[in-house]
N, C-alpha and C positions, 0 to 999 in steps of 0.2 A: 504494500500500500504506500512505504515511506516512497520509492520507485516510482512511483507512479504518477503520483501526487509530484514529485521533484522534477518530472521531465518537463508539464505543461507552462506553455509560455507566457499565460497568465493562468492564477489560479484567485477566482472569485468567492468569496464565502460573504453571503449575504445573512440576513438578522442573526451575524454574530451575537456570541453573552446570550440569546434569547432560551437557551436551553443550557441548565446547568451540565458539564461533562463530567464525566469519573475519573479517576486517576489516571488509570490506564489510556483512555481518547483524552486526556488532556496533554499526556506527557509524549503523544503519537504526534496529535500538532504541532508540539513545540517541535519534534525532530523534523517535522515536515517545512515547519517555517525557518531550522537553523540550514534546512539542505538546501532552499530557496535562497538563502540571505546573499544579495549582492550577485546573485544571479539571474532571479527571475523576478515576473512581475508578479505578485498577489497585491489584489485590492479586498480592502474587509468594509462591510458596511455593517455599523452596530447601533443601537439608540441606546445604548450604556454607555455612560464617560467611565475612562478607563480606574477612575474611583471604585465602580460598583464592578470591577470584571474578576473581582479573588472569588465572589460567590458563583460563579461560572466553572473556574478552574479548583476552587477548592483549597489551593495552597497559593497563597500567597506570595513565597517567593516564585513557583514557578511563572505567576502570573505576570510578574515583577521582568522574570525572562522575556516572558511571550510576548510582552508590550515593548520589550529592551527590542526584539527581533525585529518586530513588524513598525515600529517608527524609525528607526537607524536607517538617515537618506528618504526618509518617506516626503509627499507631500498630502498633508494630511487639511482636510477638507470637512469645518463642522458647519454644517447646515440649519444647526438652530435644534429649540425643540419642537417647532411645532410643524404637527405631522401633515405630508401633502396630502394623503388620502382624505383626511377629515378633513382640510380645506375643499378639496373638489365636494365631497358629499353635502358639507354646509354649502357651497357655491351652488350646486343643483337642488337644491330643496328652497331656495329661495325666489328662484327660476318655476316653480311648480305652482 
């Protein structure tokens, strides 16, 4: 899987943090994202500030890693909190 996941030229993970991982899948992406590092592109989309991502991975220093991995040369991109979906929904219901 680490293979695999390392070859792709970009690798996406969307609603990161959205689901808490186990030991074991947390410390699989960390190897995923250190085989990546400085090679390849991963883009992460998360609506957790990386404050709230230890309850995701569980261990706090790993996560302390995980976030050392994936901003190192990143260009990182915070969109706000408020969500686009519930603006279109409000947008259309006002329209009705």
């Amino acid at each position: 899987m680490i293979a695999r996941y390392s070859k792709v030229d970009l690798l996406c993970l969307d609603e990161f943090g959205y689901l808490n991982l186990d030991k074991k899948g947390a410390k699989l992406l960390f190897q995923i994202f250190t085989e990546r590092e400085e090679c390849k592109a991963t883009a992460v989309a998360a609506n957790s500030p990386f404050a709230e991502w230890d309850e995701t991975f569980g261990d706090p220093r790993l996560c302390a890693a995980i976030a050392d991995r994936i901003t190192f040369r990143c260009t990182l991109l915070q969109t706000g909190t408020e969500s686009y979906r519930f603006r279109v929904t409000e947008a259309e219901r006002r329209t009705l």
